[in-house]
Biopython code that builds the backbone (N, CA, C, O; Angstrom):
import numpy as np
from Bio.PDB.StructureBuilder import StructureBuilder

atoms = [
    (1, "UNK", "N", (3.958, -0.797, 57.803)),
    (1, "UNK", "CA", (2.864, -1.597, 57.346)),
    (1, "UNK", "C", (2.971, -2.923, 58.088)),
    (1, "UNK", "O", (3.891, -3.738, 58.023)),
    (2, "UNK", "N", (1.930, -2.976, 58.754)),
    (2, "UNK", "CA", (2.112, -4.526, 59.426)),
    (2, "UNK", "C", (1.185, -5.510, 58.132)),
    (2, "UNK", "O", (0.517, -5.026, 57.218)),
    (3, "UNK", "N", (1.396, -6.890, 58.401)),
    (3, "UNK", "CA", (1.266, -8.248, 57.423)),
    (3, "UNK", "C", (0.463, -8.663, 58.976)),
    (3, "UNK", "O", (0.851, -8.607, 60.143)),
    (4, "UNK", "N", (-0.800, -9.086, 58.348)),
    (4, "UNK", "CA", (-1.629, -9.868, 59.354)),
    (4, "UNK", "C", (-0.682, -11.061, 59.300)),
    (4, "UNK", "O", (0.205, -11.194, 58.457)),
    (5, "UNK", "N", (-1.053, -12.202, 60.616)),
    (5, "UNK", "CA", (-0.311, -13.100, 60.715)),
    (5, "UNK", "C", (-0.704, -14.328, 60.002)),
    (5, "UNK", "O", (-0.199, -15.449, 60.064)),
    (6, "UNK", "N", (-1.999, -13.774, 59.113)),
    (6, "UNK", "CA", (-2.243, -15.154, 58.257)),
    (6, "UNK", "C", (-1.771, -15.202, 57.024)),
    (6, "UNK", "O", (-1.496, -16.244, 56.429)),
    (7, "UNK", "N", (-1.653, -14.054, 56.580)),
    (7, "UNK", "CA", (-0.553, -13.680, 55.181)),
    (7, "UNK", "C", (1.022, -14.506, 55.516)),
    (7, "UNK", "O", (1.833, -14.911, 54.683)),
    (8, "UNK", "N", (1.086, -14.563, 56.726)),
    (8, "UNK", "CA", (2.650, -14.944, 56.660)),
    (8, "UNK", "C", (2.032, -16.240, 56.833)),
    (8, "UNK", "O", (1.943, -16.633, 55.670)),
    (9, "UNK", "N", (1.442, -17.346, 57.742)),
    (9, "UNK", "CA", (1.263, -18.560, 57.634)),
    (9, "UNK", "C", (1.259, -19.058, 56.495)),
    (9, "UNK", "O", (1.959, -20.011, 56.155)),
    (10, "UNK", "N", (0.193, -18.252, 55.550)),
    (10, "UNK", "CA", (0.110, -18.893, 54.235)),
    (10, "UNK", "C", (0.717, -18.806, 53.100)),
    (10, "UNK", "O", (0.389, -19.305, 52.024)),
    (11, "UNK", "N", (1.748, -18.061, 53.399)),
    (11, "UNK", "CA", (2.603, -17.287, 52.417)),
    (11, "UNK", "C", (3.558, -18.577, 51.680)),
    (11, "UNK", "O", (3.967, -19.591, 52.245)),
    (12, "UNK", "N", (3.765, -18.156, 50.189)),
    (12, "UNK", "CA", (4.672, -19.447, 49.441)),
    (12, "UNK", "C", (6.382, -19.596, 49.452)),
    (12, "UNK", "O", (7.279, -20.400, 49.196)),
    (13, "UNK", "N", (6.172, -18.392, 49.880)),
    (13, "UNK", "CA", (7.904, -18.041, 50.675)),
    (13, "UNK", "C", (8.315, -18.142, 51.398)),
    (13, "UNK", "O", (9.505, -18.448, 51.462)),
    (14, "UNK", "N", (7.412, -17.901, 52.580)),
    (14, "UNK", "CA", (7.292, -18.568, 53.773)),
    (14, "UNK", "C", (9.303, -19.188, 53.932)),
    (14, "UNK", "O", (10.064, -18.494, 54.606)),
    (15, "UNK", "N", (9.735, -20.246, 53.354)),
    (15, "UNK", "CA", (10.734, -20.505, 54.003)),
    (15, "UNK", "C", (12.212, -20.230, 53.761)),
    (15, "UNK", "O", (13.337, -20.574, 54.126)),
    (16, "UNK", "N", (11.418, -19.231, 52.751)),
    (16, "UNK", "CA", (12.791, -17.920, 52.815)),
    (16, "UNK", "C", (12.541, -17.013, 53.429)),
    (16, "UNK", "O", (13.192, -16.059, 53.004)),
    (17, "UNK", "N", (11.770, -16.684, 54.452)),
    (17, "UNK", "CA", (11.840, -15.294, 55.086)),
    (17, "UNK", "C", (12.639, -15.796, 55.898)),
    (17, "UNK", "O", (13.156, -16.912, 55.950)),
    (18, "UNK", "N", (12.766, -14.269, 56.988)),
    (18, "UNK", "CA", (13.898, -13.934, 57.740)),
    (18, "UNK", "C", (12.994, -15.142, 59.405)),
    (18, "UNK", "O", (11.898, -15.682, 59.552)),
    (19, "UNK", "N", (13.865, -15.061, 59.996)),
    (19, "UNK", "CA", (13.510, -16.240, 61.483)),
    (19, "UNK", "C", (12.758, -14.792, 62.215)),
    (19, "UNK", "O", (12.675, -13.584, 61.992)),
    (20, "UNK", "N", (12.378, -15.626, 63.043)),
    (20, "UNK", "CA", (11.357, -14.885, 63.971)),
    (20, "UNK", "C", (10.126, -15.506, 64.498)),
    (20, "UNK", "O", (10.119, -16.643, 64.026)),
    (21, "UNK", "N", (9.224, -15.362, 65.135)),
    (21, "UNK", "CA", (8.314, -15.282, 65.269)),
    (21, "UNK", "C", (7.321, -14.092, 65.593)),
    (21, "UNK", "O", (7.538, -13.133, 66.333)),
    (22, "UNK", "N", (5.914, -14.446, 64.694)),
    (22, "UNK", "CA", (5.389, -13.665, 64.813)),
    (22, "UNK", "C", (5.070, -13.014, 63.516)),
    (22, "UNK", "O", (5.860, -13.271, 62.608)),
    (23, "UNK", "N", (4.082, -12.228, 63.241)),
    (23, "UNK", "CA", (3.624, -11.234, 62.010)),
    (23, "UNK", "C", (5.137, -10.444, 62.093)),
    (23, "UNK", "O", (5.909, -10.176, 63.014)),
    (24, "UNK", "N", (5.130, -10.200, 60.476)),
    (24, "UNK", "CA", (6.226, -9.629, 59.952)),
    (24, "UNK", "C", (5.788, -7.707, 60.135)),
    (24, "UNK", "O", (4.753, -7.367, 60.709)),
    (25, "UNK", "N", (6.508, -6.958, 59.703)),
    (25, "UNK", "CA", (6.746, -5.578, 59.906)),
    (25, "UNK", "C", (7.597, -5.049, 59.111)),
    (25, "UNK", "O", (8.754, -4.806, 59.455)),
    (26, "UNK", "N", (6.950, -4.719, 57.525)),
    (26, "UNK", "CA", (7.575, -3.807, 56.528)),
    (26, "UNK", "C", (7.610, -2.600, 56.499)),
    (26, "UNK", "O", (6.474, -2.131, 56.437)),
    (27, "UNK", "N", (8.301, -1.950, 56.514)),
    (27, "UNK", "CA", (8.566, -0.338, 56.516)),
    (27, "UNK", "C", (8.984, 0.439, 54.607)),
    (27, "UNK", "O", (10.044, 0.716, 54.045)),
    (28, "UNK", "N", (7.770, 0.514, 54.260)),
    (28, "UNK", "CA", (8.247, 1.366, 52.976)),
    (28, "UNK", "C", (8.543, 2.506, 52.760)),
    (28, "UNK", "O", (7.486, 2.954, 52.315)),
    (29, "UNK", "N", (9.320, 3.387, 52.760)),
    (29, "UNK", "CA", (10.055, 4.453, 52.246)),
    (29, "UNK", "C", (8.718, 5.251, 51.038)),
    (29, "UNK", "O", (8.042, 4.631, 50.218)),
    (30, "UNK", "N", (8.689, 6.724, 51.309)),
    (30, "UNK", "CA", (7.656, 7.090, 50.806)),
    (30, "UNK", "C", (8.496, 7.904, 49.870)),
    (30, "UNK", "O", (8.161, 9.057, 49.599)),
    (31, "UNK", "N", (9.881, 7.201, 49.218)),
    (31, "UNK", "CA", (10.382, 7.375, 48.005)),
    (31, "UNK", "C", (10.688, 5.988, 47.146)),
    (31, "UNK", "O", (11.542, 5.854, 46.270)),
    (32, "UNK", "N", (9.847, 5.092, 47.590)),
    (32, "UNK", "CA", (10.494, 3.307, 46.989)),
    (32, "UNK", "C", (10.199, 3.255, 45.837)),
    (32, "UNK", "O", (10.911, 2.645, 45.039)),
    (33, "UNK", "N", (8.656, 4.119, 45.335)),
    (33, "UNK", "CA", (8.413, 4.287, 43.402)),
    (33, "UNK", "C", (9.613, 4.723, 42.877)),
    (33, "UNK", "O", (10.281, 4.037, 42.102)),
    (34, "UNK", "N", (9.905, 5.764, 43.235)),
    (34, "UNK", "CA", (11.233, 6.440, 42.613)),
    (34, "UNK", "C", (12.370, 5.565, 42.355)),
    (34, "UNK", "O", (13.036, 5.361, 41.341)),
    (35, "UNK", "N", (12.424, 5.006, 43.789)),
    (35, "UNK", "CA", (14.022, 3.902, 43.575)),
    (35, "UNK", "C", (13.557, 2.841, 42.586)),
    (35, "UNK", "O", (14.176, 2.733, 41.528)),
    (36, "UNK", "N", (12.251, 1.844, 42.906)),
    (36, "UNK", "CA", (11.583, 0.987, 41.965)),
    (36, "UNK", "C", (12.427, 1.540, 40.650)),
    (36, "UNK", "O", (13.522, 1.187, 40.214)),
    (37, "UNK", "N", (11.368, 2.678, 40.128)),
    (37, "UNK", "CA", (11.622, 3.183, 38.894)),
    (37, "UNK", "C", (13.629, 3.409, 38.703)),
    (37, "UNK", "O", (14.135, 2.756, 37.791)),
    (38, "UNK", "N", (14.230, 3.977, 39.251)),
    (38, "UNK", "CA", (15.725, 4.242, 39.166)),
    (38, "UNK", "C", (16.352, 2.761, 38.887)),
    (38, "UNK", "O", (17.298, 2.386, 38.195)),
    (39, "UNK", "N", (15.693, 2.281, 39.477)),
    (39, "UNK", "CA", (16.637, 0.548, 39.729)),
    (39, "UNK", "C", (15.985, 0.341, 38.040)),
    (39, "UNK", "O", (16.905, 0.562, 37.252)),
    (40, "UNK", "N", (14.930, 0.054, 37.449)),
    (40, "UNK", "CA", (14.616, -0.301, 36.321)),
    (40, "UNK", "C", (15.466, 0.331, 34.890)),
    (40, "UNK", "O", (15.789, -0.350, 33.917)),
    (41, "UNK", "N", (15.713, 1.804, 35.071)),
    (41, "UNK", "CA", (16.519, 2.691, 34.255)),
    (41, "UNK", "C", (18.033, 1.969, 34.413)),
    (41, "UNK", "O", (18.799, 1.931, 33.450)),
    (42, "UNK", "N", (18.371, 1.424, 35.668)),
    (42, "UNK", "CA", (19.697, 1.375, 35.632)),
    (42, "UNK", "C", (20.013, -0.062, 35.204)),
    (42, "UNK", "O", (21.168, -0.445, 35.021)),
    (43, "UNK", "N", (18.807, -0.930, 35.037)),
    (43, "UNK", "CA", (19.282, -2.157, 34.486)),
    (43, "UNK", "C", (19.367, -2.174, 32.808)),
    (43, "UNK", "O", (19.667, -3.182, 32.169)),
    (44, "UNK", "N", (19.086, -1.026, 32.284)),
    (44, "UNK", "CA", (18.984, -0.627, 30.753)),
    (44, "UNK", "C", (20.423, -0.484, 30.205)),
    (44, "UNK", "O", (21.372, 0.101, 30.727)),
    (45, "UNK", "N", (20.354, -1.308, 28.760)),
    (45, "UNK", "CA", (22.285, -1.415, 29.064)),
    (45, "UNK", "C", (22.618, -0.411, 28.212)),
    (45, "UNK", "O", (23.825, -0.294, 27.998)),
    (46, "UNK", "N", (21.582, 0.658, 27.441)),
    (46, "UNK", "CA", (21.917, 1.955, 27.109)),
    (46, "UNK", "C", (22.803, 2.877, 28.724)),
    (46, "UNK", "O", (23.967, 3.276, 28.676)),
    (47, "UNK", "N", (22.107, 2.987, 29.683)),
    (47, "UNK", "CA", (22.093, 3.663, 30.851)),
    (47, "UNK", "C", (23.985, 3.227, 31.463)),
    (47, "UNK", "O", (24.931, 3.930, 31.816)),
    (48, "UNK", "N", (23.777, 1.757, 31.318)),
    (48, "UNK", "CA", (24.988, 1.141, 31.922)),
    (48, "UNK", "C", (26.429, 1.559, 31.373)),
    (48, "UNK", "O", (27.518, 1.500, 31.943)),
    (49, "UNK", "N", (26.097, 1.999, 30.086)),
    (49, "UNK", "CA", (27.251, 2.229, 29.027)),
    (49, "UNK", "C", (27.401, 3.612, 29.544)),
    (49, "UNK", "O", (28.386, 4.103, 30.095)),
    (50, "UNK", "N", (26.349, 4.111, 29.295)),
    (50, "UNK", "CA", (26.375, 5.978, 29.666)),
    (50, "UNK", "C", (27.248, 5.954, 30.817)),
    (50, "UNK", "O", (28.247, 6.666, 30.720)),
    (51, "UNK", "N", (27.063, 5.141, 32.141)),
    (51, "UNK", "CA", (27.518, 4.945, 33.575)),
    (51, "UNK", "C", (28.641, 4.758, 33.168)),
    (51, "UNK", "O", (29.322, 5.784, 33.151)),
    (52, "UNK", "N", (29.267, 3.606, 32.731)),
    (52, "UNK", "CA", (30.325, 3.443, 32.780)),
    (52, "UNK", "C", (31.671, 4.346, 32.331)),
    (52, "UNK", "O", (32.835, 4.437, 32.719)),
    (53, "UNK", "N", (30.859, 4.943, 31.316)),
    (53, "UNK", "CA", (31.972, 6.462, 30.698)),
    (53, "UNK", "C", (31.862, 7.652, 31.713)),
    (53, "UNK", "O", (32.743, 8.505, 31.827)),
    (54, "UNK", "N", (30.847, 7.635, 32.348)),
    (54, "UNK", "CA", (31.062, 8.788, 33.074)),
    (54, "UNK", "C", (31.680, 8.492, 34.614)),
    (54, "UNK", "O", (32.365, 9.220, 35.332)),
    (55, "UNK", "N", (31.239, 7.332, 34.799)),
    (55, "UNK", "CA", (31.859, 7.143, 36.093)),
    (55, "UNK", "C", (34.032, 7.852, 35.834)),
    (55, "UNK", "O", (34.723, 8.655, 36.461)),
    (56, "UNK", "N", (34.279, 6.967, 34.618)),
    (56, "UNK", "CA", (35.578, 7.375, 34.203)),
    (56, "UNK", "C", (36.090, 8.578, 34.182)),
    (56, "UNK", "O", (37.277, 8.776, 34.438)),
    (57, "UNK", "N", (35.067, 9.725, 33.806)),
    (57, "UNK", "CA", (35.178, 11.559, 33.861)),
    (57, "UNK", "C", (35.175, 11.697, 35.109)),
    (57, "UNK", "O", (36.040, 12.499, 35.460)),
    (58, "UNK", "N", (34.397, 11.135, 36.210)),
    (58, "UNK", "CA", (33.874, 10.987, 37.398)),
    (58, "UNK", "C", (35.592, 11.211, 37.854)),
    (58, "UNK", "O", (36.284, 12.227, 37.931)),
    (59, "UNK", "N", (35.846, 9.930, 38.073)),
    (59, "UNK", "CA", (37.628, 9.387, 38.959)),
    (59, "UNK", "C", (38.736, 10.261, 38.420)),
    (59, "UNK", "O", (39.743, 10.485, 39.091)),
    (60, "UNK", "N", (38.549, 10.762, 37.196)),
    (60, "UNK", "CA", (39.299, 11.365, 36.188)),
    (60, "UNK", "C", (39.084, 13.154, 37.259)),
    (60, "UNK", "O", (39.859, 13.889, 37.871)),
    (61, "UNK", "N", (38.035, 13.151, 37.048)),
    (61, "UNK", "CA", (38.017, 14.560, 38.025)),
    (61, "UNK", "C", (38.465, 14.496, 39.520)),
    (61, "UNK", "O", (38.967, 15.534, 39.951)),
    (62, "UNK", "N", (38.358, 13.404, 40.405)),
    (62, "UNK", "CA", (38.550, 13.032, 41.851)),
    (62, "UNK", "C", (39.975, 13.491, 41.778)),
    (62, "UNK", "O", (40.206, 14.650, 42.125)),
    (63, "UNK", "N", (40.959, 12.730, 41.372)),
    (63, "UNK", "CA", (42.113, 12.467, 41.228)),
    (63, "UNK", "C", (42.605, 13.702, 40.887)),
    (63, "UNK", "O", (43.365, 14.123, 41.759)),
    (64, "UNK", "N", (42.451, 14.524, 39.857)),
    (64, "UNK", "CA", (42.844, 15.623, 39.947)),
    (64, "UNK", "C", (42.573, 16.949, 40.685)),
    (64, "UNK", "O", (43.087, 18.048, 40.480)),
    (65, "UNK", "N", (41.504, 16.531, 41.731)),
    (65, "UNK", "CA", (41.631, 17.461, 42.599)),
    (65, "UNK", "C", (41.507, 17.161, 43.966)),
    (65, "UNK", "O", (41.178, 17.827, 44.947)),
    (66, "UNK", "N", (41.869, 15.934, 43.780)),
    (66, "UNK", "CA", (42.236, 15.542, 45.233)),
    (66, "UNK", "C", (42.868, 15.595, 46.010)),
    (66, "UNK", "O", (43.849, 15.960, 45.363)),
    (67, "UNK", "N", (43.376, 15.513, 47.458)),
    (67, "UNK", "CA", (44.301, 16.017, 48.423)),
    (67, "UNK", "C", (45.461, 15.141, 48.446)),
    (67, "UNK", "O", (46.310, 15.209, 49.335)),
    (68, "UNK", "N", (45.507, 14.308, 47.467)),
    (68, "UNK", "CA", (46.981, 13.111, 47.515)),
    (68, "UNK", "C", (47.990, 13.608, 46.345)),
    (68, "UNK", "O", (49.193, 13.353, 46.284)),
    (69, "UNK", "N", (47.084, 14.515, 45.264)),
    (69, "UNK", "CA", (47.934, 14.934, 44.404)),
    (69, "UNK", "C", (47.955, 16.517, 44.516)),
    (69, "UNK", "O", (48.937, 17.035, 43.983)),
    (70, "UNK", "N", (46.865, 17.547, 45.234)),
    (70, "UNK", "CA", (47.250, 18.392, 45.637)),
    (70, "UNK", "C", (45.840, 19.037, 44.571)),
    (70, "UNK", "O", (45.579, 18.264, 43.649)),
    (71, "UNK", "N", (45.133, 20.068, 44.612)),
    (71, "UNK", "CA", (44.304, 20.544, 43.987)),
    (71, "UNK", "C", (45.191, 21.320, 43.095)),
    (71, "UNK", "O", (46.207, 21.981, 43.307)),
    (72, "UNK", "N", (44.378, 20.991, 41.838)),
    (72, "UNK", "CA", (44.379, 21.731, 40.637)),
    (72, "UNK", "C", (44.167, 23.256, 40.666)),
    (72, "UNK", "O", (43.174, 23.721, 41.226)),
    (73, "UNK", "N", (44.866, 23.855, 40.214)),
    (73, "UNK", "CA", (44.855, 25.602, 39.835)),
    (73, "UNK", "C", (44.308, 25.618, 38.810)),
    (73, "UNK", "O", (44.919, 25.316, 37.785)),
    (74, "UNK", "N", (42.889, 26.006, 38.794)),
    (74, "UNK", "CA", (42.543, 26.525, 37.101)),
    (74, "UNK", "C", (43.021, 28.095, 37.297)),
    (74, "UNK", "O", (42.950, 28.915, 38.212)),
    (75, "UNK", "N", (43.729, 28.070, 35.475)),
    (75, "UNK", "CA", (43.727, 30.047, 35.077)),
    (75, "UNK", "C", (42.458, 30.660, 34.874)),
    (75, "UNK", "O", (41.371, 30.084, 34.903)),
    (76, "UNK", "N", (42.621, 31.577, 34.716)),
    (76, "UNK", "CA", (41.622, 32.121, 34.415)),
    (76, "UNK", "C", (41.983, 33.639, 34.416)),
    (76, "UNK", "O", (42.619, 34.075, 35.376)),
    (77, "UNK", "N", (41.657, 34.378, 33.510)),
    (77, "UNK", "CA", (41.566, 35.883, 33.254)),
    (77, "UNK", "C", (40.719, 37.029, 33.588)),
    (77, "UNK", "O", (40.764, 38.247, 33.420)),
    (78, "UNK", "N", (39.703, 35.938, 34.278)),
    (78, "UNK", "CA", (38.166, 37.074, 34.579)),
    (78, "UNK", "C", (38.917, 38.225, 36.081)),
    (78, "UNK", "O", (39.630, 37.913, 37.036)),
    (79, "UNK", "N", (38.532, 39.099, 35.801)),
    (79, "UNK", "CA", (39.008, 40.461, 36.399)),
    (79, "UNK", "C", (38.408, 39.957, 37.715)),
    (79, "UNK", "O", (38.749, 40.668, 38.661)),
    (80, "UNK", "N", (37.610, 38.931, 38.046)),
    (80, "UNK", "CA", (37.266, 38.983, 39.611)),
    (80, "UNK", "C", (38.063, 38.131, 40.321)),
    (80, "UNK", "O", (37.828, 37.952, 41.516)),
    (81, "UNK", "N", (39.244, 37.408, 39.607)),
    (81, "UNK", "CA", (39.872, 36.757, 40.014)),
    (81, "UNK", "C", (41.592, 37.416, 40.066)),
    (81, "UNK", "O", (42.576, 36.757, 40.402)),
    (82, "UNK", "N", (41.590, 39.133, 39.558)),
    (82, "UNK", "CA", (42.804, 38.993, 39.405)),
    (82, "UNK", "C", (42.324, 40.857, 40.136)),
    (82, "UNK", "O", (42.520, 41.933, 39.570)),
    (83, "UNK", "N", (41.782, 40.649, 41.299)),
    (83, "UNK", "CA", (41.933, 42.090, 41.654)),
    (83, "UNK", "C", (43.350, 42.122, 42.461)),
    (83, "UNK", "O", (44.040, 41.227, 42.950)),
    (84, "UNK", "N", (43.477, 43.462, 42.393)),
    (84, "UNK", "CA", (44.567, 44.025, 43.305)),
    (84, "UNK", "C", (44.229, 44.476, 44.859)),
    (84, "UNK", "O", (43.389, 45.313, 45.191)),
    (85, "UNK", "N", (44.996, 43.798, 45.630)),
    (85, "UNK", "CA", (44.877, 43.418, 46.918)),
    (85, "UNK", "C", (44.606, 45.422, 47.482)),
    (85, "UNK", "O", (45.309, 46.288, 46.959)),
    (86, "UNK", "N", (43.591, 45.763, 48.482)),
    (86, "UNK", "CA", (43.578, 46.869, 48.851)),
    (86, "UNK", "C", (44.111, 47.190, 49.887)),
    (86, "UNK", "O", (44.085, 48.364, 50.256)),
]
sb = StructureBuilder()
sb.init_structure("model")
sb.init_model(0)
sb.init_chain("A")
sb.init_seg("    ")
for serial, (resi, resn, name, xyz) in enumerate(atoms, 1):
    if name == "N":
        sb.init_residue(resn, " ", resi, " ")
    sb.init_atom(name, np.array(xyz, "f"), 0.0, 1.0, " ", f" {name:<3s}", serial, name[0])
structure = sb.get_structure()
């Protein structure tokens, strides 16, 4: 999306944008509603709490099957896991 160059002359921000000269050049992502919307869910401090416990199950799972402590062996009894070699 180009910004005609009179939007930026007259603009009230103007002297926080980035240096340059010249009309500016925004590129929107034809998923930015989605993130918009995601970023709004994630400032919800229901959401943040949820995050924060799971991130913990999250590291809690890394760690145990990670390559510094060696992957985890689950048992298991199901017959497709315990055939006899032919």
């Amino acid at each position: 999306m180009k910004m005609p160059e009179k939007l930026c002359t007259d603009c009230p921000l103007r002297e926080q944008c980035v240096g340059g000269k010249g009309p500016r050049t925004i590129r929107v992502r034809k998923d930015e509603a989605a993130i918009q919307q995601k970023r709004e869910e994630q400032a919800n401090l229901q959401w943040q709490i949820h995050y924060r416990e799971r991130s913990r199950v999250e590291h809690t799972n890394v760690d145990m099957t990670s390559q510094h402590t060696g992957p985890v062996k689950a048992r298991s009894f199901h017959p497709v896991f315990h055939r006899s070699p032919s």
